[in-house]
N, C-alpha and C positions, 0 to 999 in steps of 0.2 A: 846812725841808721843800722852798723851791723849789731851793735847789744840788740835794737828792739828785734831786728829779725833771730839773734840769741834766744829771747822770753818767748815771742810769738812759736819759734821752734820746739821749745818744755814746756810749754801751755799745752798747745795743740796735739796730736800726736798726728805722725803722719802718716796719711791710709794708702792701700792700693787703690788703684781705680774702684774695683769693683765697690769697697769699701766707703768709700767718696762716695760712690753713688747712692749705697744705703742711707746715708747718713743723711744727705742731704734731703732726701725726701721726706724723713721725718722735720722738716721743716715748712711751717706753715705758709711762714710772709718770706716773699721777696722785694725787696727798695729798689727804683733802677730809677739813675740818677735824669734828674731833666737835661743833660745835657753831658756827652760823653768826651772824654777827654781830648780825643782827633780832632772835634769838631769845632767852631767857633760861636755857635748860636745853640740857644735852646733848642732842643728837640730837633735838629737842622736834619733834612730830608726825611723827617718822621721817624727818625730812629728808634728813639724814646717810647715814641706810642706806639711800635710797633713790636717792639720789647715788650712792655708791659703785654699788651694782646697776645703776641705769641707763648711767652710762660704762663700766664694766666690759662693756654689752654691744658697745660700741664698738671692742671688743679691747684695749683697755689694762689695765694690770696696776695696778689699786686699792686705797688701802691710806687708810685713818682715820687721824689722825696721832697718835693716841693708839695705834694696834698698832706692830707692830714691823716698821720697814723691810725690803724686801729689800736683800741686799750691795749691789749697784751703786750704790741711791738712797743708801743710807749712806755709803758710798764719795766720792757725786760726788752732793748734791742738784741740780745743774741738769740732773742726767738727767731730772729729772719736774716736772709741771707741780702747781700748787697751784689745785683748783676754789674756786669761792664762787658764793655764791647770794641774790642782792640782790633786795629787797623793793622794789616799785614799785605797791603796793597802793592803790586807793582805795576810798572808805566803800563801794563795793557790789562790787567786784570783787577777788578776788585773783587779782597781777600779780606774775611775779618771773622775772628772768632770769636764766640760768645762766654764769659766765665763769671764763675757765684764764690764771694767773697764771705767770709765768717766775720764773726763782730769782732776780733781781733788781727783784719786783715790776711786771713790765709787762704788763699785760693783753695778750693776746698771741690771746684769741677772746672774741666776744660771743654767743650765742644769742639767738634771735627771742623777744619774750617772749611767755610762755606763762599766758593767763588763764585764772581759773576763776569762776562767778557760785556756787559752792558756799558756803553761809554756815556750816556747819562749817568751824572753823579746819583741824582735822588734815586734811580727805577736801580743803580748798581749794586747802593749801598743796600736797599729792600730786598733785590735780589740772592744779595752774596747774605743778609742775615736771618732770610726764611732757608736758606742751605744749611748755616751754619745750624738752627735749630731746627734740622729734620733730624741732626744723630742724636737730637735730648729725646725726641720721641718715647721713649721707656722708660723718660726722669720724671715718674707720677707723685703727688704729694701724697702720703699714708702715713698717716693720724697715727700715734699711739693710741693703745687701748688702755681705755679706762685704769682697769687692775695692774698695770702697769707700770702708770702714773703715780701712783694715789695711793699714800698708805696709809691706811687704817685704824688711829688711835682707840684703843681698846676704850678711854675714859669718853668717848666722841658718842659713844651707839649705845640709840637709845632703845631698850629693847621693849614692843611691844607686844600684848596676845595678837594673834592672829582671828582667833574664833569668834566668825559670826560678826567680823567691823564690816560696816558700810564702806562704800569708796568715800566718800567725803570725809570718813574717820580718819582716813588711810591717807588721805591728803593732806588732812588738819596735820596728822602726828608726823606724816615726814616732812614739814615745812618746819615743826617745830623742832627737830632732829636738826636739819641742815643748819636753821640760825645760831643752835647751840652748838653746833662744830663749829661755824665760822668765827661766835662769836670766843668757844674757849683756844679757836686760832692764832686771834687776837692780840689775846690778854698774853699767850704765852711771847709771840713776837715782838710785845711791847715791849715787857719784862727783858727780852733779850735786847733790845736799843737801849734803854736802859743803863743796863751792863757795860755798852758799848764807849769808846772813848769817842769827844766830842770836838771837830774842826772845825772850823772858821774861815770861809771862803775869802779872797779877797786878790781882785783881777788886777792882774798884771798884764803885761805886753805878750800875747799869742796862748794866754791861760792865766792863772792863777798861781797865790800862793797861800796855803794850808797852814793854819796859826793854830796853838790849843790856848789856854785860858790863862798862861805863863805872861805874856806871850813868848811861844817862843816859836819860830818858821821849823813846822815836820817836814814838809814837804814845799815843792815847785811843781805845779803840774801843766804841762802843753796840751791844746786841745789839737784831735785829732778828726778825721771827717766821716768819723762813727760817733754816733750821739752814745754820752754818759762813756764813754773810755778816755783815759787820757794818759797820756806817757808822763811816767814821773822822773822830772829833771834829774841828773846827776846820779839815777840808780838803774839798774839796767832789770827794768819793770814796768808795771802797769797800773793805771788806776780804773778801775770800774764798777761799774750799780748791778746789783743783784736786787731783784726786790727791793725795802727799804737801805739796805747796807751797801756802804761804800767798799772793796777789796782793795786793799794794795799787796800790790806780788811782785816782787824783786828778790834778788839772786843777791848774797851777802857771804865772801869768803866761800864762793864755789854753794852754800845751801840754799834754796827756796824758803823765802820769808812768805808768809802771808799773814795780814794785820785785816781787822773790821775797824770803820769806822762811820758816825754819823756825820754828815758834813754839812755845814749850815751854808748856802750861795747865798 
């Protein structure tokens, strides 16, 4: 446990509050699990859905991890943040904080905690977590801009006259603009998997273990309760999906290893 908290700590960097707060706003999705760790049942006193409801009015795009992702979080889970909602209760007050976790487990915000002297359980726990999330009140989601994002392969742009097209023209030639970037995106990404070295999934007891074509075991890797990360056995690292490519990042003689790989499950 303390190596991975080691990697999680030279992954991550660690912000000030204020910093936290930026960051996290540029994210789109947040996950909030069906069923919080204090609790014994799914969704038990409506927590869950009441989580989701109250960040979702924050602008972000909320989803239980029991429904079904949108494409991007499926795609790439470090687009979105994973909520939790921890119990700080004592015998006459209910007390609980609300916090948003990174795809590498790092607490990343804390809210103010929010009590209730409600001795119903269900109306305490509603109470003390619509408290907890009045201090996110200012934690809005904002988008990156476009130009921002996106950069702009000179071989991509396709240059057209301007003089005298119809709109339909304009339409025709930027469809056929976009599919030629997507498609010279592609080919170039391909080309890079390619290049890439090729593992061999094959499940063991609480994960897998990574074979190449020798055979010979690269890796042991443990699943962990972020989809496409996994902690790799016996190195004090991480295994994770970017896009198509697998990452491994471990620490070797005091330096930062990082390896790509394709991995076949």
């Amino acid at each position: 446990m303390k190596n991975i908290l080691v990697v999680v700590f030279f992954i991550v960097c660690n912000f000030y509050a204020f910093a936290q707060e930026k960051k996290v706003r540029n994210y789109e999705y947040i996950v909030v699990p069906e069923r919080f760790s204090f609790l014994k049942q799914n969704d038990q006193y409506q927590t869950s859905s009441l989580a989701k409801f109250l960040l979702a009015k924050n602008g972000f795009t909320v989803v239980l991890d029991s429904e079904e992702y949108p494409r991007a979080l499926k795609k790439n889970p470090c687009n979105g943040l994973t909520a939790f909602v921890e119990d700080k209760s004592s015998m006459f007050k209910v007390k609980v904080i609300i916090g948003l976790r990174d795809c590498f487990n790092k607490v990343v915000f804390i809210s103010q905690e929010g009590v209730s002297k409600l001795k119903d359980y269900k109306k305490g726990f509603q109470e003390a977590i619509r408290n907890a999330h009045a201090s996110m009140s200012d934690l809005k989601y904002e988008a990156f801009s476009i130009a921002s994002k996106v950069k702009v392969k000179k071989q991509n742009i396709v240059e057209v006259p301007v003089i005298q097209q119809s709109l339909k023209t304009k339409k025709v030639v930027a469809e056929k603009a976009a599919a030629i970037s997507v498609k010279t995106e592609e080919v170039v990404l391909n080309k890079k998997l390619e290049s890439i070295n090729i593992l061999y999934a094959q499940p063991k007891e609480n994960g897998f273990q990574l074979i190449n074509l020798k055979p010979t075991v690269v890796f042991v890797i443990l699943k962990t309760n972020v989809k496409d990360v996994f902690i790799l056995k016996g190195k004090n690292g991480l295994l994770y999906k970017r896009e198509k490519v697998w990452f491994a990042e471990f620490y070797e003689d005091g330096k930062l290893i990082v390896k790509k790989y394709q991995i076949k499950f």
